[in-house]
Wavefront OBJ file of the C-alpha trace (Angstrom):
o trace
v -6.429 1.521 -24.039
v -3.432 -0.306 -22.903
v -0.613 -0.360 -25.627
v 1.436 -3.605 -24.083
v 3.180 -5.213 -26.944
v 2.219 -9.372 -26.625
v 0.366 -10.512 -24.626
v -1.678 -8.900 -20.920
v -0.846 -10.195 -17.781
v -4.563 -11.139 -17.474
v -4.230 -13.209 -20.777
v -1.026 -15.207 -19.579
v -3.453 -16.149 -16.161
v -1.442 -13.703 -14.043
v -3.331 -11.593 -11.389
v -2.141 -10.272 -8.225
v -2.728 -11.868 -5.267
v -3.696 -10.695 -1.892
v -1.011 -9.100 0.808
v -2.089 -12.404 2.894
v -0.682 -14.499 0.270
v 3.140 -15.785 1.159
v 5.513 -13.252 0.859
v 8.906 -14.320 -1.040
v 10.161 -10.949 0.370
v 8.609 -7.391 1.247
v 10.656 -4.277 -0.458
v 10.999 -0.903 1.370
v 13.351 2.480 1.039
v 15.753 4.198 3.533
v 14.072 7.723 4.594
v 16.399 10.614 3.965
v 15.921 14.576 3.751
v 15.579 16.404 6.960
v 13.053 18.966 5.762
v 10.802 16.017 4.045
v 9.919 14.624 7.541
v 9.895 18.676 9.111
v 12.873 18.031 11.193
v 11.917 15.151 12.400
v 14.347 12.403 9.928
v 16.149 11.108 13.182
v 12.289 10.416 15.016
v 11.913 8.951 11.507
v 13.853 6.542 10.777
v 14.076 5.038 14.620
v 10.577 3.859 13.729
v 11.391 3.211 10.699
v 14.129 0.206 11.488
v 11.946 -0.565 14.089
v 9.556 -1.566 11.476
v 12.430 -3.250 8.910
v 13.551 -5.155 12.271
v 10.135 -6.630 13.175
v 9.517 -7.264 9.228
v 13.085 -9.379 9.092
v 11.532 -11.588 11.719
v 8.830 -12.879 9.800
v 10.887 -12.563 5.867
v 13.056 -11.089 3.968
v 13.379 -7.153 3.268
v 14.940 -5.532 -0.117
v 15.738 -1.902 1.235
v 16.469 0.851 -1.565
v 19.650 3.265 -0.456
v 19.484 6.819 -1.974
v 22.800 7.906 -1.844
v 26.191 7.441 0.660
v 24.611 8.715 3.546
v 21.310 6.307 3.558
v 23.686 3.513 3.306
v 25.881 4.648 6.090
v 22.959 5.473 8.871
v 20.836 2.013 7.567
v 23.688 0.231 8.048
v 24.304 1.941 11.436
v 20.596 1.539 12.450
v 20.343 -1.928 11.719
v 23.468 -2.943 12.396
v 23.458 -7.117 13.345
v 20.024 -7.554 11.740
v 19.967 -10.273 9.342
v 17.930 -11.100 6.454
v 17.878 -7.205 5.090
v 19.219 -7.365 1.180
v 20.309 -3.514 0.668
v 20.684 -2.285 -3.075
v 21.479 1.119 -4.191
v 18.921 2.979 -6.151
v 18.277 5.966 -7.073
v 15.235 8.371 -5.267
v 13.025 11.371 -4.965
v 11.459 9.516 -2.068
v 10.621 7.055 0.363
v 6.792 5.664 -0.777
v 7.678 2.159 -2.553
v 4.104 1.108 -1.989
v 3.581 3.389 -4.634
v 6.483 4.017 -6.813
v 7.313 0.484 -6.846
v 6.799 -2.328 -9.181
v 3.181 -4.173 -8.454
v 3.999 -7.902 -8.732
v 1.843 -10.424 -10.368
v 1.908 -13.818 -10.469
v -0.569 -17.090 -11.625
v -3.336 -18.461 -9.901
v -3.075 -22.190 -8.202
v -3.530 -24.674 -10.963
v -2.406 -22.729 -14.178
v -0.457 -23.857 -16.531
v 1.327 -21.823 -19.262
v 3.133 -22.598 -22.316
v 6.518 -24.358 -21.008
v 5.087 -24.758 -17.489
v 4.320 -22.955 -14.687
v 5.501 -19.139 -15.001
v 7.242 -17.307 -11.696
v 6.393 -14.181 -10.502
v 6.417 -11.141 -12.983
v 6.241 -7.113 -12.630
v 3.631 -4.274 -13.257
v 5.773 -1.356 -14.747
v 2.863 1.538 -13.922
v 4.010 5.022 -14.539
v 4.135 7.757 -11.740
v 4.198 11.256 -11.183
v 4.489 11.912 -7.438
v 0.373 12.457 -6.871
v -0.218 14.188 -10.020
v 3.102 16.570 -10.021
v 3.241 17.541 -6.295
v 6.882 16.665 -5.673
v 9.798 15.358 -8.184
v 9.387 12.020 -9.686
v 11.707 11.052 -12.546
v 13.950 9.183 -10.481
v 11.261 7.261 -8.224
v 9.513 6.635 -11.681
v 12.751 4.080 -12.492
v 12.311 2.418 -9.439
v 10.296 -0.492 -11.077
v 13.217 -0.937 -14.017
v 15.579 -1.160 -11.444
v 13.631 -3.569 -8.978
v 13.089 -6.063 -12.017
v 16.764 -5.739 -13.316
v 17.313 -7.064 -9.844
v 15.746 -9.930 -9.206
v 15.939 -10.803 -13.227
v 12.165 -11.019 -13.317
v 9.487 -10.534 -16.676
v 8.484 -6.447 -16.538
v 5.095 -5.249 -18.034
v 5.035 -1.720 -18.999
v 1.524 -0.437 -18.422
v 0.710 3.738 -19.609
v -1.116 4.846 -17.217
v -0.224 6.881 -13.624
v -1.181 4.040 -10.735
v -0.468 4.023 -7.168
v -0.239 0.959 -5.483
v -1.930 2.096 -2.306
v -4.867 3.616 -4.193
v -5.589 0.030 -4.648
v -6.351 -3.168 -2.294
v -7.080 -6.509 -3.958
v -8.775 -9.591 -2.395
v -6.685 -11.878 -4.426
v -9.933 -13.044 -6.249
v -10.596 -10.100 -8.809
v -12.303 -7.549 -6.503
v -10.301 -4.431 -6.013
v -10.576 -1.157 -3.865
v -10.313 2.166 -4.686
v -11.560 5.664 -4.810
v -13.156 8.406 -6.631
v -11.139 11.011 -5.591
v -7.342 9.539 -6.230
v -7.937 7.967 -9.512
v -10.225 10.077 -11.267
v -7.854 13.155 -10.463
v -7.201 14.851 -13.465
v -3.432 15.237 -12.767
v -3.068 11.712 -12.636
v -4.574 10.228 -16.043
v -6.628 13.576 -17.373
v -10.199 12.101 -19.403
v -10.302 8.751 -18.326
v -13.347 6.978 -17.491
v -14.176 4.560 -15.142
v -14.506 1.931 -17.343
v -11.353 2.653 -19.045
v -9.440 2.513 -15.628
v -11.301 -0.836 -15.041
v -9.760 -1.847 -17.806
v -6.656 -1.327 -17.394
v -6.790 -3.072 -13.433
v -8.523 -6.028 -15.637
v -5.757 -6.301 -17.965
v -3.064 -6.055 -15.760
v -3.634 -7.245 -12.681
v -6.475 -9.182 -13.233
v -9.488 -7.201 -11.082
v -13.250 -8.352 -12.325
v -14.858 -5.783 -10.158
v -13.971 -2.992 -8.500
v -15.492 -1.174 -5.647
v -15.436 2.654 -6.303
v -15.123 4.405 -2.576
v -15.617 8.677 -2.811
v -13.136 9.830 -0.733
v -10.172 8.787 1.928
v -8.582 11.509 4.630
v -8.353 15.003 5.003
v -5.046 15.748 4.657
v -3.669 12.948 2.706
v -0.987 14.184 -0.472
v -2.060 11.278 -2.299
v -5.729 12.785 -2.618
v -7.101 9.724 -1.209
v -5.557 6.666 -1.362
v -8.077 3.771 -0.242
v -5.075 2.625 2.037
v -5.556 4.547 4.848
v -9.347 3.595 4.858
v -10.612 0.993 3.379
v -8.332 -2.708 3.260
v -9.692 -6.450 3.163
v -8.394 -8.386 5.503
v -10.187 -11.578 3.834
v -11.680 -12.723 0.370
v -15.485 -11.717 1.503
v -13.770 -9.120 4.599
v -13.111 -5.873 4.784
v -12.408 -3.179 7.579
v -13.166 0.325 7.117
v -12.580 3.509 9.373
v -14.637 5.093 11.316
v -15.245 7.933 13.685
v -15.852 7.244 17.509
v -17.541 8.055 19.788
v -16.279 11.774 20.709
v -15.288 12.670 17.814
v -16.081 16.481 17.263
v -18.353 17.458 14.763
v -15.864 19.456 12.947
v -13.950 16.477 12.145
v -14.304 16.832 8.410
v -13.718 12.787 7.410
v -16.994 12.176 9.420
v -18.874 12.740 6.476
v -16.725 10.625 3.966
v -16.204 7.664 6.249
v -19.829 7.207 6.780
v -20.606 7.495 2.866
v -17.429 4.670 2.252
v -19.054 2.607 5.171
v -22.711 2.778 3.452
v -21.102 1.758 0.431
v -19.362 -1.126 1.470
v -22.326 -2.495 3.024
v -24.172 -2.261 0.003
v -21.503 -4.196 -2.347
v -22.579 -7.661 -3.641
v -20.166 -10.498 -4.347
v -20.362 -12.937 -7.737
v -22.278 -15.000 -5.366
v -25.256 -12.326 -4.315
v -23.826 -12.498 -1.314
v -22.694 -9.105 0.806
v -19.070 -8.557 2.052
v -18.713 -8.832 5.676
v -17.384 -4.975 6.950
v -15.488 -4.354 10.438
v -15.543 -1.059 12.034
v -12.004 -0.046 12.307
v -11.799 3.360 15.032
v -9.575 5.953 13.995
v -7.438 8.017 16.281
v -9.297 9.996 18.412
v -7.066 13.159 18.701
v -6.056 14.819 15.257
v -2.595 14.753 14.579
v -0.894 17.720 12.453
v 2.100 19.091 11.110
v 4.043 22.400 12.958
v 1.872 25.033 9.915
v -1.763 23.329 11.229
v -1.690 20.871 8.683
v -3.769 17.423 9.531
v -1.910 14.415 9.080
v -3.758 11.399 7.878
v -3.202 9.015 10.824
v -5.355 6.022 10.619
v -4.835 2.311 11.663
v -6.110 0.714 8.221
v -2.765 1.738 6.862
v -1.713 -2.125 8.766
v 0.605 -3.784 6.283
v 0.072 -7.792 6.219
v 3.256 -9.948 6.076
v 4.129 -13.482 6.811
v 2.493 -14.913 10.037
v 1.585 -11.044 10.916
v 0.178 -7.805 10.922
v 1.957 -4.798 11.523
v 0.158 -1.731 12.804
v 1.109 2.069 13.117
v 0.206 3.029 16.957
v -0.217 7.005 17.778
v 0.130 6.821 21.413
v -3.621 7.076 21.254
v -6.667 5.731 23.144
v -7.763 4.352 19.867
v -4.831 2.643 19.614
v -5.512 -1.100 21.409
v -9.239 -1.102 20.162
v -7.372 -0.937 16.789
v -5.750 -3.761 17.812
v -8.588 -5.999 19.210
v -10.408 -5.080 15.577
v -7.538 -6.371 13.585
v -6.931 -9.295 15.458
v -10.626 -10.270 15.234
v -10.065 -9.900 11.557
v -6.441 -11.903 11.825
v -7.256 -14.372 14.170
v -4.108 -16.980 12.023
v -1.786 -13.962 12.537
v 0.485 -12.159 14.966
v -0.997 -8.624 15.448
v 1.626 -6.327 16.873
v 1.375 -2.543 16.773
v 5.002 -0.597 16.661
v 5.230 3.462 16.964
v 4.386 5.544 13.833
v 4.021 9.125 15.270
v 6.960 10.416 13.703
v 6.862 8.596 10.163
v 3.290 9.920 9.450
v 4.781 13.038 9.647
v 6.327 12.797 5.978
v 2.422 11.657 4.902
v 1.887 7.451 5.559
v 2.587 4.963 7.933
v 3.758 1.395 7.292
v 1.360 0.387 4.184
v 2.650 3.082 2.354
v 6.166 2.096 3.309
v 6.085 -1.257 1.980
v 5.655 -3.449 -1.024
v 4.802 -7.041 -0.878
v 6.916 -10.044 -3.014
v 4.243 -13.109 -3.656
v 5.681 -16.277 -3.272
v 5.148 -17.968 -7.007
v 3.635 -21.468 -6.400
v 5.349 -23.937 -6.934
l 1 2 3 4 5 6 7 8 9 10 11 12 13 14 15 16 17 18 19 20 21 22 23 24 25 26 27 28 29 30 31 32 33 34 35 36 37 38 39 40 41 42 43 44 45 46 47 48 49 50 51 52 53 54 55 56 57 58 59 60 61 62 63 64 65 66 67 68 69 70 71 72 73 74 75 76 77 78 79 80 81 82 83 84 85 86 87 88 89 90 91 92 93 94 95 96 97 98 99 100 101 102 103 104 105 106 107 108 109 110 111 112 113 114 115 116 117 118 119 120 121 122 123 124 125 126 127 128 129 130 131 132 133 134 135 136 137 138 139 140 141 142 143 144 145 146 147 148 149 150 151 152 153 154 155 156 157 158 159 160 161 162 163 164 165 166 167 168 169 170 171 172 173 174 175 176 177 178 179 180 181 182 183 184 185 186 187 188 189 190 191 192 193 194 195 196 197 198 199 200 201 202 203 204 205 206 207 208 209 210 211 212 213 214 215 216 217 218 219 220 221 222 223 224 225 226 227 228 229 230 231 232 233 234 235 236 237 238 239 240 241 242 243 244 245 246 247 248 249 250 251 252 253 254 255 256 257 258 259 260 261 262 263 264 265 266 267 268 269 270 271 272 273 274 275 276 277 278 279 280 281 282 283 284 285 286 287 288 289 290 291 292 293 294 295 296 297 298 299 300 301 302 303 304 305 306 307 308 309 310 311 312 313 314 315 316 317 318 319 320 321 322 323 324 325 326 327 328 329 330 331 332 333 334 335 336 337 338 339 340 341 342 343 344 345 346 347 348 349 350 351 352 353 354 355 356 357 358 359
């Protein structure tokens, strides 16, 4: 059970909100290492400021700098872009989404002891997907990110991923079977002990347990690249389309994830509202045969828009139409992510949301 000293998050009214809450600022890291993205870093990280650029339109961006030569090319590839804060931080690697600190913060209307409290930090621990690649430096990443900005750090002990999670902001959370219930990640835990901890920390009341995400996917399933609200009662899942040959071996698991979602009830009795997202028709893989999880429910949400990988893919404008359906308040705009999902993820995985404390 958790071992925080004081008090939880969840007893101090802190939760965290939902990636369509206002942003204060979204934090990313420079990709490096030339045989991490298969020879493709260059490819990389041309789609990768393309996707710092677009976020600096909407706020600001917090991007992590390995070593000398990170600094150097970011500041090369994004030369006279403004609002881009770099800091230099140690890394193993380039997936903040889920080394990162999770932020909490209050919900509208409560009031601690001495006022209204900011914005604080989720400490989780992490071993690179249960010990697939090196860690101990992208395990710091949280200390680091809190030292800062200055803000309150909780210092949960258990292995979490942020994108084996998605939130609605009102207590129901995402996830799946598969990622969280690996043994390498938190060996004999239960269920209910995981709920738990997602109660006590980031205050989550129920959680919808999902069997499986992609074939192909290092992070054995994160519910980011299937499953993601888009709204408190909303949620868009993927899909296979039409076409889509039989040997295709997500059919199975998306339509099991679909039939679940359909079947989830709210507080309220009432069902959650579930969007057919299309994936990419043609597989994508890596030079040994390898699939590549490309999917379009890997969107990250940010001020005023929504910013969605595109595969150069007939899929890719009925993606679009889906999302904007399920955006209507928010710029939908779909920017190149062939090359990144070649090092695993697209811009989700990229990318860690600051809430906005209220004020």
């Amino acid at each position: 059970m958790p071992s925080q000293v004081g008090p939880l998050p969840h007893q101090l009214g802190l939760h965290m909100p939902a990636e369509w809450a206002p942003h204060a600022a979204t934090w990313m890291s420079w990709p490096f290492d030339e045989e991490m993205w298969w020879g493709k870093l260059s490819e990389a990280r041309r789609e990768y400021a393309d996707l710092v650029r677009m976020i600096a339109r909407f706020e600001p961006v917090h991007l992590l700098l390995r070593d000398d030569e990170a600094a150097e090319s970011a500041k090369a590839a994004l030369k006279g872009v403004g609002n881009v804060l770099m800091h230099r931080v140690p890394l193993d690697d380039v997936w903040l989404r889920d080394n990162g600190a999770i932020f909490v913060l209050p919900r509208p209307g409560f009031v601690g002891q001495g006022g209204e409290p900011g914005t604080a930090m989720i400490n989780w621990g992490f071993n690179a997907w249960g010990g697939k690649y090196d860690w101990e430096q992208d395990n710091q990443v949280p200390l680091a990110m809190a030292a800062l900005l200055g803000q309150p750090r909780f210092d949960a002990d258990l292995i979490m991923e942020g994108g084996s999670l998605d939130v609605n902001g009102a207590g129901l959370c995402l996830t799946t079977e598969q990622c969280l219930l690996t043994p390498t990640r938190n060996p004999g835990f239960s269920k209910a002990q995981l709920e738990t901890y997602l109660r006590d920390y980031l205050g989550i009341t129920q959680v919808v347990w999902l069997r499986q995400g992609l074939e192909g996917d290092h992070t054995d399933g994160h519910v980011d690249t299937i499953s993601r609200f888009t709204g408190p009662t909303t949620v868009v899942t993927s899909v296979p389309v039409a076409g889509t040959s039989s040997n295709d071996p997500n059919i199975a698991a998306m339509r099991e994830n679909l039939q679940i979602l359909q079947q989830v009830r709210l507080p309220s009795g009432e069902p959650l509202t579930v969007l057919e997202l299309p994936r990419p028709e043609e597989p994508l893989a890596l030079a040994d045969g390898q699939r590549l999880p490309a999917t379009y429910a890997n969107f990250y949400v940010l001020n005023d828009a929504v910013i969605v990988p595109q595969y150069g893919d007939a899929q890719d404008d009925k993606a679009l139409q889906v999302l904007k359906k399920a955006f209507p308040d928010r710029q939908v705009i779909g920017l190149s992510s062939r090359h990144l999902i070649t090092g695993g993820g697209s811009f989700h995985c990229l990318t860690q949301q600051q809430p906005k404390a209220f004020l």
